[in-house]
DSSP file (Angstrom, degrees, kcal/mol; ACC not computed):
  #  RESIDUE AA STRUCTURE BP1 BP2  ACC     N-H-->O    O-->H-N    N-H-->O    O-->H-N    TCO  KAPPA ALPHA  PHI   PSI    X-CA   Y-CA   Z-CA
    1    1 A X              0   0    0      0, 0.0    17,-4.7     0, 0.0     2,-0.6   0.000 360.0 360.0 360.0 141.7    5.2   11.8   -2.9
    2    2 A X  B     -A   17   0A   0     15,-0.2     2,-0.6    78,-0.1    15,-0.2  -0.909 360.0-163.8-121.8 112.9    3.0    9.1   -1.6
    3    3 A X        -     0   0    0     13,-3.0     2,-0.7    -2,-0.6    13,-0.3  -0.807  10.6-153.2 -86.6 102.2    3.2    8.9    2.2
    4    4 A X        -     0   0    0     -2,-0.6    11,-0.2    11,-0.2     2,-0.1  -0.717   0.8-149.6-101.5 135.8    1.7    5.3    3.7
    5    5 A X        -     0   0    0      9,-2.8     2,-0.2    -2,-0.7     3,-0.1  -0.386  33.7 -92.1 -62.9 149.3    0.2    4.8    7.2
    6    6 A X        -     0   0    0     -2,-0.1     8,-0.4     7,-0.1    -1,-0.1  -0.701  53.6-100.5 -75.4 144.5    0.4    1.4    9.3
    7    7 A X        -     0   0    0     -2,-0.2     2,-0.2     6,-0.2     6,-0.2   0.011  42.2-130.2 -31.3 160.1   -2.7   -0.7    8.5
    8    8 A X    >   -     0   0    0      4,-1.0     3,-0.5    -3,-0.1    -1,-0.1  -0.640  22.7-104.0-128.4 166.7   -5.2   -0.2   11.4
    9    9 A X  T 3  S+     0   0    0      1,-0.2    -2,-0.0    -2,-0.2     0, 0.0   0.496 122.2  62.6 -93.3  -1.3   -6.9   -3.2   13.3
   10   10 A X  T 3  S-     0   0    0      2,-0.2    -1,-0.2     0, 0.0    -3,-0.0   0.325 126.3-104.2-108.0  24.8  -10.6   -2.4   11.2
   11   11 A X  S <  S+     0   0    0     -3,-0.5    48,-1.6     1,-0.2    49,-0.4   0.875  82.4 104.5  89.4  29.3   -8.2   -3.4    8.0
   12   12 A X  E     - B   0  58A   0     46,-0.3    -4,-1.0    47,-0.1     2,-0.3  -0.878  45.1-160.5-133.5 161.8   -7.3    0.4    6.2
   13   13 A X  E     - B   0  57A   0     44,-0.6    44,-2.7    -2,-0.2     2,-0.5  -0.995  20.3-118.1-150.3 161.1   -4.7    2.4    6.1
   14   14 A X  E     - B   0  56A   0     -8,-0.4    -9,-2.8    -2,-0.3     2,-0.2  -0.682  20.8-166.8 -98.7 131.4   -4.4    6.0    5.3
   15   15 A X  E     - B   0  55A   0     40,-2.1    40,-1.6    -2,-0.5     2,-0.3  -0.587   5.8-168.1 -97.1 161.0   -2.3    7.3    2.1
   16   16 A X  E     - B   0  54A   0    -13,-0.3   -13,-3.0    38,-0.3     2,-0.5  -0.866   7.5-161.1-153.3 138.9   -1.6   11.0    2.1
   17   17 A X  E     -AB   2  53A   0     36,-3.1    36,-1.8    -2,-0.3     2,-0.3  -0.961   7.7-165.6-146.2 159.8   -0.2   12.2   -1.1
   18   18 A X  E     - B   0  52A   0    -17,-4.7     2,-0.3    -2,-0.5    34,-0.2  -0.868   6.8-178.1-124.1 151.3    1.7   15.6   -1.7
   19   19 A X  E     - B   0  51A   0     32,-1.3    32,-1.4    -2,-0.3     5,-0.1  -0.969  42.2 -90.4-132.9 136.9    2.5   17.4   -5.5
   20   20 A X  E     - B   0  50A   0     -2,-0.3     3,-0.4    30,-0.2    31,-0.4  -0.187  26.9-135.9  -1.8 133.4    4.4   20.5   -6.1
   21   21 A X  S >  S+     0   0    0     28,-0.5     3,-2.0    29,-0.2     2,-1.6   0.874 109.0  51.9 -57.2 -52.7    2.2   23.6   -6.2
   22   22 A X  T 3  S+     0   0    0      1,-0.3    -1,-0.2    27,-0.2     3,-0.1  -0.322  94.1  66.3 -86.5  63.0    4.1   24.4   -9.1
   23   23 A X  T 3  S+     0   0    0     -2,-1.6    -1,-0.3    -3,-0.4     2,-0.2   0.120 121.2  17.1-128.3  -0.4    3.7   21.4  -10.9
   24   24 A X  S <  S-     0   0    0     -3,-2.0     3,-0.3    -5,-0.1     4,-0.1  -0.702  86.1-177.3 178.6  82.8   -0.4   21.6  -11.7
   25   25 A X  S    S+     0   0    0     -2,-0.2    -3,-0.1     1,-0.2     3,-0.1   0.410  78.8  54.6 -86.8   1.9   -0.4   25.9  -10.7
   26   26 A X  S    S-     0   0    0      1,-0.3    -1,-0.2    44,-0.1     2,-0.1   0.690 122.5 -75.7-128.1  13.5   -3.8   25.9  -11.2
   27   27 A X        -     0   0    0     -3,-0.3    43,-0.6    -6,-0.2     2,-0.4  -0.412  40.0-139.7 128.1 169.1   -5.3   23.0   -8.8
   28   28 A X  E     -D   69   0B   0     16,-0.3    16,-1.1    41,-0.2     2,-0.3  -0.998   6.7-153.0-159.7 145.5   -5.4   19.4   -8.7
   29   29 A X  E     -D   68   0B   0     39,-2.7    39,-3.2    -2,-0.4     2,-0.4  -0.879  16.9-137.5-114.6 140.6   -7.6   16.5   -8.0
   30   30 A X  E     +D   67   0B   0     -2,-0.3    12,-0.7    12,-0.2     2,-0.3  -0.883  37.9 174.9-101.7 157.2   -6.4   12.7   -6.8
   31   31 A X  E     +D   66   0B   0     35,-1.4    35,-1.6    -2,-0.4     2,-0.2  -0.977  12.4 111.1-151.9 151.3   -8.5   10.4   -8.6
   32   32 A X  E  >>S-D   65   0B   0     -2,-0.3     5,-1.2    33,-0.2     4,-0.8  -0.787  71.3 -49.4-171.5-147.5   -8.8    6.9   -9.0
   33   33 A X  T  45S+     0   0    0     31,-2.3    32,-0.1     3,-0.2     3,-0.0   0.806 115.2  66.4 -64.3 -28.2  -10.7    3.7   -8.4
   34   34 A X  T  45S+     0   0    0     30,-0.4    -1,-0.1     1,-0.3    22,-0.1   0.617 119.7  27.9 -95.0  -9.1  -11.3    4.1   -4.5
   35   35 A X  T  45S-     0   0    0     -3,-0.1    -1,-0.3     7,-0.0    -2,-0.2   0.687 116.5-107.8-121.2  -0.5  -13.5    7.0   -5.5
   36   36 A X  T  <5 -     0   0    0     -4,-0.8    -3,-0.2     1,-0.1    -2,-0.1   0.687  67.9 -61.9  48.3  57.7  -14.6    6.1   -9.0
   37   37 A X  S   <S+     0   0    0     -5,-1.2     2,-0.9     1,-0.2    -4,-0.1   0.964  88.7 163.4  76.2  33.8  -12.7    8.4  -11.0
   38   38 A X    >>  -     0   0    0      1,-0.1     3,-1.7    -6,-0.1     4,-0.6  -0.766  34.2-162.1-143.6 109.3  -14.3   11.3   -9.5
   39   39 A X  T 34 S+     0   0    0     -2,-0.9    -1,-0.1     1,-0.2    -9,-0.1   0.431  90.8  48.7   1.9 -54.3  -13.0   14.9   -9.6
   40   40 A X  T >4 S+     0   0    0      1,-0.1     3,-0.7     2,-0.1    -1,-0.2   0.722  89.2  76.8 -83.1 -34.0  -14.8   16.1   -6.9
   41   41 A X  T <4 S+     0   0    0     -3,-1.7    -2,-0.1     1,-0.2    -1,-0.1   0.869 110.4  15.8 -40.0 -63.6  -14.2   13.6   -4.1
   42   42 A X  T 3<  -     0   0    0    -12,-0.7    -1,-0.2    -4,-0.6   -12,-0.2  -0.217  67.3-172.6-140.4  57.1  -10.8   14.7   -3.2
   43   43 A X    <   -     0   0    0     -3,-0.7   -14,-0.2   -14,-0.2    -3,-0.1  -0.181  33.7-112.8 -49.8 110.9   -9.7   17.7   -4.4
   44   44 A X        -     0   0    0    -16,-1.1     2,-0.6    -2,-0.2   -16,-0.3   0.029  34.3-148.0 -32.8  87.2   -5.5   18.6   -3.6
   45   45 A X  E     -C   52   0A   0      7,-2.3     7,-1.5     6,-0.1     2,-0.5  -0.748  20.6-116.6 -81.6 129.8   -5.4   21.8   -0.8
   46   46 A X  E     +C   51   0A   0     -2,-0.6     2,-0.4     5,-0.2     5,-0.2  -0.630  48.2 160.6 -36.1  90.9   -2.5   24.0   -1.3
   47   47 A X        -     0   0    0      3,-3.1     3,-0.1    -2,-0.5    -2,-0.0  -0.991  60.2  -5.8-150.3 112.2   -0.2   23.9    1.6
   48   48 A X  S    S-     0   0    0     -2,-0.4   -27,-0.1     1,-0.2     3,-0.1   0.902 127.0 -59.5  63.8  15.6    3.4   24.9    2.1
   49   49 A X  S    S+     0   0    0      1,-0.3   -28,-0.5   -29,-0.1     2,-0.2   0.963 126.3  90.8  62.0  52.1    3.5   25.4   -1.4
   50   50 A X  E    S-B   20   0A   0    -30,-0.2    -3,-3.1   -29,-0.1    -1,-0.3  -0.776  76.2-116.2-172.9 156.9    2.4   21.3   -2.1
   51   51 A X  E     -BC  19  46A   0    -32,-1.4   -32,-1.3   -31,-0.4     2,-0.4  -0.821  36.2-169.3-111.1 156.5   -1.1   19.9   -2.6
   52   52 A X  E     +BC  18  45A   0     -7,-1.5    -7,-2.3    -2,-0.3     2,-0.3  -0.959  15.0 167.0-142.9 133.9   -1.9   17.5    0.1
   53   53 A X  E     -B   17   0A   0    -36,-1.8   -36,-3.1    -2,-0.4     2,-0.3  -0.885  20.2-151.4-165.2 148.2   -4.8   15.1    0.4
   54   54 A X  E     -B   16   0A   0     -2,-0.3     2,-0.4   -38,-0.2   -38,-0.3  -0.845  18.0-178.8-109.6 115.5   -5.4   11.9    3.0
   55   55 A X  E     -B   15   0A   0    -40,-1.6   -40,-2.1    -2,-0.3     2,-0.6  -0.937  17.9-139.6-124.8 156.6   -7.7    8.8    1.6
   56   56 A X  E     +B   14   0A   0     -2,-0.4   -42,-0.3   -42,-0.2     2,-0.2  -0.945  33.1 163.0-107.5 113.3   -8.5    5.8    3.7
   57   57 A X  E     -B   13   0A   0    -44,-2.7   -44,-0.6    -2,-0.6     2,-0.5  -0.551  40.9 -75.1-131.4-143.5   -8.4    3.0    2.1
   58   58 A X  E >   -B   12   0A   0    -46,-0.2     3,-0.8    -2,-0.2    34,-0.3  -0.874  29.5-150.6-106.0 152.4   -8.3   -1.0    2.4
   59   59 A X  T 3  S+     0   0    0    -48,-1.6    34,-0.4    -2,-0.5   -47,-0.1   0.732  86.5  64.5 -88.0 -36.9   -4.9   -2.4    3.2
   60   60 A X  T 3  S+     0   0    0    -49,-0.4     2,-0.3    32,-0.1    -1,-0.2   0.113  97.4  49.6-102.9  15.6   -5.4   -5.7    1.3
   61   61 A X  S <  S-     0   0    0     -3,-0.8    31,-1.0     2,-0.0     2,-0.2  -0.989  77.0-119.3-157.3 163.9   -5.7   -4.5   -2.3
   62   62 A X  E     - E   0  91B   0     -2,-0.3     2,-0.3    29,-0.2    29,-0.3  -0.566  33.7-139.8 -89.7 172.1   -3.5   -2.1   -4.8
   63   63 A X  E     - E   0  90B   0     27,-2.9    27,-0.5    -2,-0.2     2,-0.5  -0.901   4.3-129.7-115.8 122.6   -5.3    0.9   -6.0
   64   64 A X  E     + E   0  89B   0     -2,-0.3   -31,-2.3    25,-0.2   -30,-0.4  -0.777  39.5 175.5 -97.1 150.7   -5.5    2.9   -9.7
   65   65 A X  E     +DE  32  88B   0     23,-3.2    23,-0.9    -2,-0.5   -33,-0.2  -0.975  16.4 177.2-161.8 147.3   -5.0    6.3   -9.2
   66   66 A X  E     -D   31   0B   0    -35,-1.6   -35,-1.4    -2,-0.2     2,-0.4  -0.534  23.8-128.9-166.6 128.6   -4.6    9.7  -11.3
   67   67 A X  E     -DF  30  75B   0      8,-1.9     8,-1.9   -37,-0.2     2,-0.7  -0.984  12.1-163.7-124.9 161.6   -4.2   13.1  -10.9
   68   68 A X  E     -DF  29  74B   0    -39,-3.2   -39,-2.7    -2,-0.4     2,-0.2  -0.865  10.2-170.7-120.2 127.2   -6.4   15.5  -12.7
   69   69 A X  E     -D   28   0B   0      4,-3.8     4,-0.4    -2,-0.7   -41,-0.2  -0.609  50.6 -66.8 -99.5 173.5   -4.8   19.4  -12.8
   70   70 A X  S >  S+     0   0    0    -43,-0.6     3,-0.8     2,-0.2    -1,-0.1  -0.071 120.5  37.1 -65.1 146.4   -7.1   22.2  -14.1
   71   71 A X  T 3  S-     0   0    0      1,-0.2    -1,-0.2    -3,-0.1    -2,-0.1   0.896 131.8 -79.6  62.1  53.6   -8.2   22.1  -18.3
   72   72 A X  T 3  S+     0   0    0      1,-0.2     2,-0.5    -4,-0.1    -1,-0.2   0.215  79.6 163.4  39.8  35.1   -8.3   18.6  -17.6
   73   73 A X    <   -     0   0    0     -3,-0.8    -4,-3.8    -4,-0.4     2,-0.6  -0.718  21.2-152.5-114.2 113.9   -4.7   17.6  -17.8
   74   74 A X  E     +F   68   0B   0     -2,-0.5     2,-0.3    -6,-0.2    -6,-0.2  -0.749  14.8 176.6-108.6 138.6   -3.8   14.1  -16.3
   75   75 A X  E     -F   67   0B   0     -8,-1.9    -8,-1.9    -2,-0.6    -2,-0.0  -0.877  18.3-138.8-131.7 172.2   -0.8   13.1  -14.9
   76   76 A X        -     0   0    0     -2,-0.3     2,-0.4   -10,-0.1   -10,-0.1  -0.110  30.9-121.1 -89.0-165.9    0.8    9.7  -13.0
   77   77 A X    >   -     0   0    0    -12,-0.2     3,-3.7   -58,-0.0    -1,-0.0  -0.782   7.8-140.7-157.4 139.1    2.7   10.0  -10.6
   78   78 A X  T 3  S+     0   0    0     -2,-0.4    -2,-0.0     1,-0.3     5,-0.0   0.305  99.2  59.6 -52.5   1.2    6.3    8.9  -10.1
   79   79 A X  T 3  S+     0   0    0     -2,-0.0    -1,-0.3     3,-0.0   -77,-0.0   0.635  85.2 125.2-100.6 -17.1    6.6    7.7   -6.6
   80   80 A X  S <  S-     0   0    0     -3,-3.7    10,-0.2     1,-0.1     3,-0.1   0.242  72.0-122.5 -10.4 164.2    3.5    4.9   -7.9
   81   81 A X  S    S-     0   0    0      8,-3.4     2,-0.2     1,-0.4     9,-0.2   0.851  84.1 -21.6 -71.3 -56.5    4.4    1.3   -7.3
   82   82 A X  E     -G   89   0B   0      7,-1.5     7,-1.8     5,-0.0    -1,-0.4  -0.641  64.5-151.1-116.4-174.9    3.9    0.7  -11.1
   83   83 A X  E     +G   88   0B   0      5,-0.2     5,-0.2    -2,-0.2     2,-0.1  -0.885  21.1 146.8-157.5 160.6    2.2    2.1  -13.9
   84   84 A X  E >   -G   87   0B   0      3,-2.2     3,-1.9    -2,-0.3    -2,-0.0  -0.634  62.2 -34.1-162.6-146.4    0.6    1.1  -17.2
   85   85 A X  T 3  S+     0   0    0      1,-0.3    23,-0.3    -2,-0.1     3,-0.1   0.733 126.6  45.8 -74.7  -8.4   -2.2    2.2  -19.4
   86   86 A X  T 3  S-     0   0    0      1,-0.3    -1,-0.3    21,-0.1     2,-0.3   0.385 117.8 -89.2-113.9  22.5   -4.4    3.1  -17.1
   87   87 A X  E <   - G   0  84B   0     -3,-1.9    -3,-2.2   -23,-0.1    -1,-0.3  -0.727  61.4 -31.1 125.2-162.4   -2.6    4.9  -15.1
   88   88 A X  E     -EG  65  83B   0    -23,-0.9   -23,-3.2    -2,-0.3     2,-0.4  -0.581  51.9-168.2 -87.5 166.6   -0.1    4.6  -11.4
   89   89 A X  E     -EG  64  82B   0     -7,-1.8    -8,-3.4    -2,-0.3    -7,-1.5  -0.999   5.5-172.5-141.9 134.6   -1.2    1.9   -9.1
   90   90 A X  E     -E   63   0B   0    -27,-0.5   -27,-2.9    -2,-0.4     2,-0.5  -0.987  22.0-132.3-140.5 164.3    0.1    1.5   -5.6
   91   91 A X  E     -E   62   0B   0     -2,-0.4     3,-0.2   -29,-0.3   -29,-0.2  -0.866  15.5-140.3-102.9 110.9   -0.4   -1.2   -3.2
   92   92 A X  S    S+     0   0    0    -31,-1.0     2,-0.2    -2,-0.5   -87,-0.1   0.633  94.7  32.9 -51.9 -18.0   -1.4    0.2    0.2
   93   93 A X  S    S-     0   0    0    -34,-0.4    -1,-0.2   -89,-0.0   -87,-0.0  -0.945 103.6-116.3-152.7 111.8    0.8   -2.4    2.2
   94   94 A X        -     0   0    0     -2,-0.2     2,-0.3    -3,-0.2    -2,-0.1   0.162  39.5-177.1 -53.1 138.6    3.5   -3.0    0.2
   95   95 A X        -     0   0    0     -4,-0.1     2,-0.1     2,-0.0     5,-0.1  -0.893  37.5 -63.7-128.3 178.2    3.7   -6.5   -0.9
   96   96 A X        -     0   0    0     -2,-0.3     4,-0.3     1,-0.1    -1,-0.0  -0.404  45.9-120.9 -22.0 108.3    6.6   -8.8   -3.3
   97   97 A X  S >  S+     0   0    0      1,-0.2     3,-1.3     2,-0.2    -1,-0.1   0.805 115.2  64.1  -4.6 -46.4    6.8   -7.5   -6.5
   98   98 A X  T 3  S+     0   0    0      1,-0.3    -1,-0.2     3,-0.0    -3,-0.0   0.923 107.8  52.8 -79.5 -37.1    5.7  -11.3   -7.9
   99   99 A X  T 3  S+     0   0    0      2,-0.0    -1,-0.3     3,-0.0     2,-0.2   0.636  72.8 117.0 -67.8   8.9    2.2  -10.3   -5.8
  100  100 A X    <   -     0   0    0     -3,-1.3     2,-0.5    -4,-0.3    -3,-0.0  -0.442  64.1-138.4 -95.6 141.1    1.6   -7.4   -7.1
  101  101 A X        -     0   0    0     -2,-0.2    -1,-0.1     1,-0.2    -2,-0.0  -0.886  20.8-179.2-118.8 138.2   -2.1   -7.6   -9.1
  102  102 A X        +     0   0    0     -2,-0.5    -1,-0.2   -40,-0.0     2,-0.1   0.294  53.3  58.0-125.4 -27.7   -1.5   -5.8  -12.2
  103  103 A X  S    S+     0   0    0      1,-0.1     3,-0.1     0, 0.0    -2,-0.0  -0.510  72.7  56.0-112.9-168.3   -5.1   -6.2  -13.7
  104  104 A X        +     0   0    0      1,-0.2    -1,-0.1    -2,-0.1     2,-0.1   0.127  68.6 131.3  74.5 -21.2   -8.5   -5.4  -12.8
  105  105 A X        -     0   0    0      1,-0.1    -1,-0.2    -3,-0.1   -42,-0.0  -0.440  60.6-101.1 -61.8 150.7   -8.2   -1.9  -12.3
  106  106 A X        -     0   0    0      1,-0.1     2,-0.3    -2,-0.1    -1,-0.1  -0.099  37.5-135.0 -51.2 143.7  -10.6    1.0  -13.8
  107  107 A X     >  -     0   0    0      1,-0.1     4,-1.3    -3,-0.1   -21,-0.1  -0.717   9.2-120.8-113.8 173.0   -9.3    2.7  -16.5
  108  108 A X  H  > S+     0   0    0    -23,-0.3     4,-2.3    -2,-0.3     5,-0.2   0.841 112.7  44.2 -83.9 -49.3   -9.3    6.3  -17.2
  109  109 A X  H  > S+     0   0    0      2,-0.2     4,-1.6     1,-0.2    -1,-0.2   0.863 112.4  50.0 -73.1 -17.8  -11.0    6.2  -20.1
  110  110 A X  H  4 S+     0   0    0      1,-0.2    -2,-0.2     2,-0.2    -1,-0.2   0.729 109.4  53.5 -85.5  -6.6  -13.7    3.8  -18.9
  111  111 A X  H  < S+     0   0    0     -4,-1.3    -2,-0.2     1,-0.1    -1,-0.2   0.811 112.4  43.7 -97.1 -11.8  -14.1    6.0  -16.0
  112  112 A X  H  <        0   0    0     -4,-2.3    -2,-0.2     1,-0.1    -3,-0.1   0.887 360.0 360.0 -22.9 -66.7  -14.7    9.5  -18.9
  113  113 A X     <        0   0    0     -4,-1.6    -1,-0.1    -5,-0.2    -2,-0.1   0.290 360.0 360.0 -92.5 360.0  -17.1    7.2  -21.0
């Protein structure tokens, strides 16, 4: 579940996103562009039996984003706005469908290589 925040006046807005503990039982990381695809950044705490993590980001562009569970196993996740090869993408402040920018995101594999 992807939880959004109102935009704030210095232009961000805080996401919080939640998983199943028992969907990814042995830990999970969000990962995506806004950290570059990195593991470490914002590793998923166990809580209430969900993993929960907060990011700040900027209001005025969509995001690609990942998760990575333990033995390196990624999955999208379904509350996304869209998704496509490189993963789910949400828009921090929801915009028209027809506005939605669809390219230009990092890919999974370019962010491995």
């Amino acid at each position: 579940m992807i939880k959004r925040g109102k935009p704030a006046r210095d232009g961000h807005v805080k996401l919080t996103f939640t998983v199943p503990v028992d969907q990814a039982p042995g830990g999970l990381s969000l990962v995506g562009d806004f950290n570059d695809w990195d593991p470490y950044a914002h590793p998923m705490e166990p809580k209430n039996f969900v993993y929960e993590v907060s990011v700040t980001v900027p209001a005025d562009r969509p995001m690609c984003f990942r998760y990575l569970a333990h033995g390196g196993v990624w999955f999208d996740d379904p509350d996304a706005d869209f998704h496509d090869q490189h993963g789910g993408h949400i828009e921090a402040v929801r915009t028209a469908p027809a506005a939605r920018a669809k390219n230009g995101a990092a890919s999974v594999a370019d962010a491995l290589a």
